[in-house]
C-alpha positions in Angstrom: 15.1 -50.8 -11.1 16.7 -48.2 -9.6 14.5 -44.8 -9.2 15.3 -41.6 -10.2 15.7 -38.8 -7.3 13.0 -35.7 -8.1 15.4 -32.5 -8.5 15.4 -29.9 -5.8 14.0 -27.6 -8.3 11.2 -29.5 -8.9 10.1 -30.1 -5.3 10.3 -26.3 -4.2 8.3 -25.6 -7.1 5.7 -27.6 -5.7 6.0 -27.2 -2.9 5.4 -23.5 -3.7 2.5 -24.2 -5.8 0.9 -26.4 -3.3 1.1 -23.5 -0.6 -0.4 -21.1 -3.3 -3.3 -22.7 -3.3 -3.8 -24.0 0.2 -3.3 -20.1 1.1 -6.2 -19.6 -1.9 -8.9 -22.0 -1.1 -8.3 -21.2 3.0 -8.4 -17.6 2.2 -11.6 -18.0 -0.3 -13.5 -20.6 1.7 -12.7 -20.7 5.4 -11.4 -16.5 5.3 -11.9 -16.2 9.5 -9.8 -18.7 10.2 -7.0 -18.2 7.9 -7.0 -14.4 9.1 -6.8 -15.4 12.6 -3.9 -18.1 11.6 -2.4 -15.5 10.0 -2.3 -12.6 12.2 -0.6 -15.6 14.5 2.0 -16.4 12.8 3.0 -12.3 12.3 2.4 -11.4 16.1 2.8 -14.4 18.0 -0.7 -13.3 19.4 -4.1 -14.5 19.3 -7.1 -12.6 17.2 -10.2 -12.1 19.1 -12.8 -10.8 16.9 -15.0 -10.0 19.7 -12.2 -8.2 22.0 -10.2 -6.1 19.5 -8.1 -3.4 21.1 -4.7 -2.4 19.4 -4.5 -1.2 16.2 -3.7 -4.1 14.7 -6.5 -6.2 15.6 -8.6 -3.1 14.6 -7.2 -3.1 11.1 -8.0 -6.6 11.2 -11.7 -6.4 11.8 -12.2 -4.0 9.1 -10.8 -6.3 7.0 -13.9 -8.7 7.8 -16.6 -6.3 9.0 -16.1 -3.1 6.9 -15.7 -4.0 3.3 -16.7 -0.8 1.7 -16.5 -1.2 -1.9 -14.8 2.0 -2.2 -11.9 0.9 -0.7 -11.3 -1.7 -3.8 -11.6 1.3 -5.9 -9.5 3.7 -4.1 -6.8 0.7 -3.5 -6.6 0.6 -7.5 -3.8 2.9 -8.5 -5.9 3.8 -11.5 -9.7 3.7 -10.7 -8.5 6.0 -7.6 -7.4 8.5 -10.0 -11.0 9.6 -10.7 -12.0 9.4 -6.8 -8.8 12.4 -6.2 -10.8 14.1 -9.2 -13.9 14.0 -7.6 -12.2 15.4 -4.1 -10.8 18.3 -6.2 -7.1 17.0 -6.3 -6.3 16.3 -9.6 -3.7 18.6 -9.6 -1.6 16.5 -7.6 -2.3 13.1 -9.9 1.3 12.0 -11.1 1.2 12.3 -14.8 -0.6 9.2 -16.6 1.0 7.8 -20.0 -1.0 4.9 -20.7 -3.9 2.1 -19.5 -3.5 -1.3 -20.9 -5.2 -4.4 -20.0 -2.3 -6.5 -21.1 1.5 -6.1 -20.9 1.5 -7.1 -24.8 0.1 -3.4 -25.4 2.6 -1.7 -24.1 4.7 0.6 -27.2 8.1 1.8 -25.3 8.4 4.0 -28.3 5.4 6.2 -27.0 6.9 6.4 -23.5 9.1 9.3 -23.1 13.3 8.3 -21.7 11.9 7.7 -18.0 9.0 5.9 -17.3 7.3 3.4 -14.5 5.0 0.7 -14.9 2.8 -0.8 -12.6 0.1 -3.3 -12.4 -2.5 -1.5 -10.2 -4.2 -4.7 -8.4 -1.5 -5.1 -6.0 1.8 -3.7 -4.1 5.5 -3.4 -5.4 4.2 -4.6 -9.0 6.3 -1.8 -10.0 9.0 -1.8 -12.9 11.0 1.4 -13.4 12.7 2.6 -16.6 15.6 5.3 -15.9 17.0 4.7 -19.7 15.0 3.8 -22.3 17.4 2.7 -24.4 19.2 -0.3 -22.4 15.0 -1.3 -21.0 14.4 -4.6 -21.3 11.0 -5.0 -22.4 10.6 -8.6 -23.2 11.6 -9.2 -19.5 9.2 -7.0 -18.1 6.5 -8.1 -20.4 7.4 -11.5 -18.7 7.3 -10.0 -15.2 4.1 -7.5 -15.5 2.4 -11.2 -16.9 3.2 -12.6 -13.8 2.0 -10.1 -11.6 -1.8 -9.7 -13.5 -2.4 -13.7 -13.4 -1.8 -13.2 -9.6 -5.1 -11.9 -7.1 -2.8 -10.2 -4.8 -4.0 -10.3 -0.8 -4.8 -14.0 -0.5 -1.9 -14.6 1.0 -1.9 -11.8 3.8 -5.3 -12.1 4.4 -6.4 -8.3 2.7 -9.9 -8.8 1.0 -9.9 -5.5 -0.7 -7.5 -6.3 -3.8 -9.4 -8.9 -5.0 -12.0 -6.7 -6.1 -9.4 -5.0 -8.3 -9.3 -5.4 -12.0 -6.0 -6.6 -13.0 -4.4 -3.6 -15.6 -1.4 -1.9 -16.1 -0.3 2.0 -16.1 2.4 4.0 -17.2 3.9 6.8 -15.2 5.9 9.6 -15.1 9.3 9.1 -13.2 9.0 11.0 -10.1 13.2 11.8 -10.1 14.6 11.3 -6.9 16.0 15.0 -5.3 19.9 14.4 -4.6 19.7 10.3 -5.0 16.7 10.0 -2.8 13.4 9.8 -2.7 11.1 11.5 0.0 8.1 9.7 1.0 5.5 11.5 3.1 2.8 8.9 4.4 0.2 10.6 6.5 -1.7 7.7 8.6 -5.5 9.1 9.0 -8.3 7.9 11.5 -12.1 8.4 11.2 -11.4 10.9 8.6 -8.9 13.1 10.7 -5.0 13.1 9.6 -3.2 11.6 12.9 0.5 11.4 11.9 3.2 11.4 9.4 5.8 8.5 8.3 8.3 10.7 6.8 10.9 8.0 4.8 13.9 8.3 2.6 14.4 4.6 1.7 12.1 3.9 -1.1 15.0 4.1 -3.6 19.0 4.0 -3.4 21.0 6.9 -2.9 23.3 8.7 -1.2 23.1 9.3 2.7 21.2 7.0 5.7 18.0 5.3 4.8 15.6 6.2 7.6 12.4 6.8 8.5 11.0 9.1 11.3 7.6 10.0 12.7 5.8 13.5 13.0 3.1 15.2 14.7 1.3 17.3 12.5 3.1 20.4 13.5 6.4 18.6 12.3 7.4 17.4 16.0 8.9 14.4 16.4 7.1 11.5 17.8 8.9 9.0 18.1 6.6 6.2 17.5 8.7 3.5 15.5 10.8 1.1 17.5 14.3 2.1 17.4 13.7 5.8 16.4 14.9 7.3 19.4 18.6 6.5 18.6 18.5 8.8 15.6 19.1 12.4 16.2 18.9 13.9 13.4 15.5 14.8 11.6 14.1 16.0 8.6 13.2 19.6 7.8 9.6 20.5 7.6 8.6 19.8 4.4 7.2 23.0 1.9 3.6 21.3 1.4 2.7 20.1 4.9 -0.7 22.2 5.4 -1.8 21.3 1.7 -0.8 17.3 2.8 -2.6 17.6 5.7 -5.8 19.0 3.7 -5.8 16.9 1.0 -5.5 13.8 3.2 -8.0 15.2 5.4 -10.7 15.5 2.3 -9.8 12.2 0.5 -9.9 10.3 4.0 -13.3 11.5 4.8 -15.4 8.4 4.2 -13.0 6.0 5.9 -12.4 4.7 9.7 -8.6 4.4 8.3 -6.4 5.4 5.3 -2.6 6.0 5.2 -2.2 8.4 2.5 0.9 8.9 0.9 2.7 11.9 -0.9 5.9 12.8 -2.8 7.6 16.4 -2.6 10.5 17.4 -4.7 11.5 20.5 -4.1 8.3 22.5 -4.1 6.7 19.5 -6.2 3.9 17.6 -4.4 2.7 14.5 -6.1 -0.2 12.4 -4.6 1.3 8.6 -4.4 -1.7 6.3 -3.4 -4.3 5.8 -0.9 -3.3 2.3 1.6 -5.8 0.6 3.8 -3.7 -1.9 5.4 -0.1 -0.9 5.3 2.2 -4.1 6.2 -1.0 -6.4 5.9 -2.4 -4.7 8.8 0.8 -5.9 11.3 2.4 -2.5 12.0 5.3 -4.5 13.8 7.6 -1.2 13.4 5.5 0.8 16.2 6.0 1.1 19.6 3.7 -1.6 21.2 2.2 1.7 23.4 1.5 3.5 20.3 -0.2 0.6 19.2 -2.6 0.6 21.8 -3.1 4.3 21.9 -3.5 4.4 17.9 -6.2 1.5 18.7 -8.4 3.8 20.7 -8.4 6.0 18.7 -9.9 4.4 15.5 -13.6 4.0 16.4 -14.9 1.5 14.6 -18.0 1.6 12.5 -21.1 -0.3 12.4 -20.1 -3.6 10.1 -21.0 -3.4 6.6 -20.7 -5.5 3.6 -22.5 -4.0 1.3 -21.0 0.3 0.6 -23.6 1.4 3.6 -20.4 3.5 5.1 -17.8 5.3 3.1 -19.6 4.9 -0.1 -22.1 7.1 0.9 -20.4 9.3 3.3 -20.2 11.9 0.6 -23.7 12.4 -0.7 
């Protein structure tokens, strides 16, 4: 009897799943050595636990040696929100329409025209709503459903998300100013703002998507690869010093935070607090800056257990 060929679709679904949860039960059970497997296959380099120099390999001991609880919560885009209360920014909190534990509470009809939803236990679980009236809910439902059975971070080897509780928020639509959106990311070490990612390219638009590095006078720096080839800049943006003092105050308990804002005009919205931006492979930098970026981050003693930023403020 002649057999049946499996379809394509089939296999590279599971083929898929079976990579899901090889990544899962490597990343649960045997976490060192899927880190350092990991880190490989991004860099091309080998992880030495023992010999870390660059940033990096710094980010990537943290990940195993420093696993502050707090993180978790500030990583959570709506436990955090109380943390920037506590630090005396509230002000700055993008406006919050709703809290649901499943995407089957959601009422469109209470969300004003523009709205965004995101699940807040992981990155780019974002769904945006320009037009209430053509929004597909029923596929978003379907999407956000997706996203909350998933426990982000397994896959990239970042501990901290699975101590996030899986929900979903509504938010106001920051409108982008002239079909783009600027993105201020201000990269912090031992509690002391360093430098700013200043980006355009988060959503469509008009003009060239780029993204440039600054001192925090507003000088250029020149620290991503290929940066030097563009001449133009960006203009100093209205809210720097209040940036620079907000990230300074929320990043006080941590050995490193990238802390990200939104300015619209004169507007200056708080985005969200990121402990290991790209997984912790910053493969945009310049491999000098890299190195220099890694001496500067002192590392702390290792904890497991809050003993370091939990406490740092009491």
């Amino acid at each position: 009897m002649k057999s049946r060929a499996v379809p394509r679709s089939i296999v590279s679904k599971a083929l898929a799943l079976t990579k899901k949860f090889r990544d899962q039960i490597a990343m649960r059970w045997f976490p060192v050595s899927y880190a350092k497997i990991y880190y490989r296959a991004r860099t091309g380099k080998r992880l030495n636990y023992r010999n870390v120099q660059n940033l990096n390999e710094k980010l990537f001991w943290l990940e195993r040696h420093w696993r502050d609880p707090l993180i978790s919560t500030c990583t959570d885009k709506y436990a955090v929100r109380q943390y920037v209360e506590d630090c005396g920014f509230g002000s700055l909190l993008n406006e919050l329409y709703g809290v649901y534990d499943d995407a089957s509470e959601v009422d469109v009809c209470a969300l004003p025209n523009k709205f965004v939803l995101k699940c807040t236990h992981g990155c780019k679980y974002n769904i945006f709503c320009v037009e209430k009236h053509h929004f597909d809910m029923e596929a978003a439902r379907e999407r956000l459903n997706t996203w909350m059975g998933r426990t982000y971070g397994l896959g990239s080897a970042e501990w901290h998300y699975s101590g996030i509780k899986p929900r979903i928020i509504a938010e106001r639509y920051i409108e982008p100013y002239d079909g783009r959106l600027m993105q201020f990311q201000l990269y912090c070490f031992n509690g002391k703002p360093t430098f700013f990612l200043a980006r355009n390219d988060l959503t469509g638009g008009l003009g060239h998507a780029i993204r440039l590095s600054y001192d925090l006078d507003w000088k250029r720096l020149f620290y991503r690869k290929g940066e030097e080839a563009v001449a133009d800049g960006y203009e100093q943006p209205h809210n720097l010093r209040r940036m620079i003092e907000c990230a300074r105050e929320l990043g006080r308990p941590f050995p490193h935070v990238r802390v990200d804002f939104f300015e619209v005009g004169q507007a200056l919205t708080l985005g969200e607090l990121t402990f290991s931006t790209s997984a912790n492979v910053l493969s945009t930098l310049q491999d000098d800056v890299l190195e220099r970026l890694g001496r500067e981050l002192r590392l702390p003693r290792r904890s497991w257990n809050g003993g370091g930023g939990a406490n740092a403020r009491r």
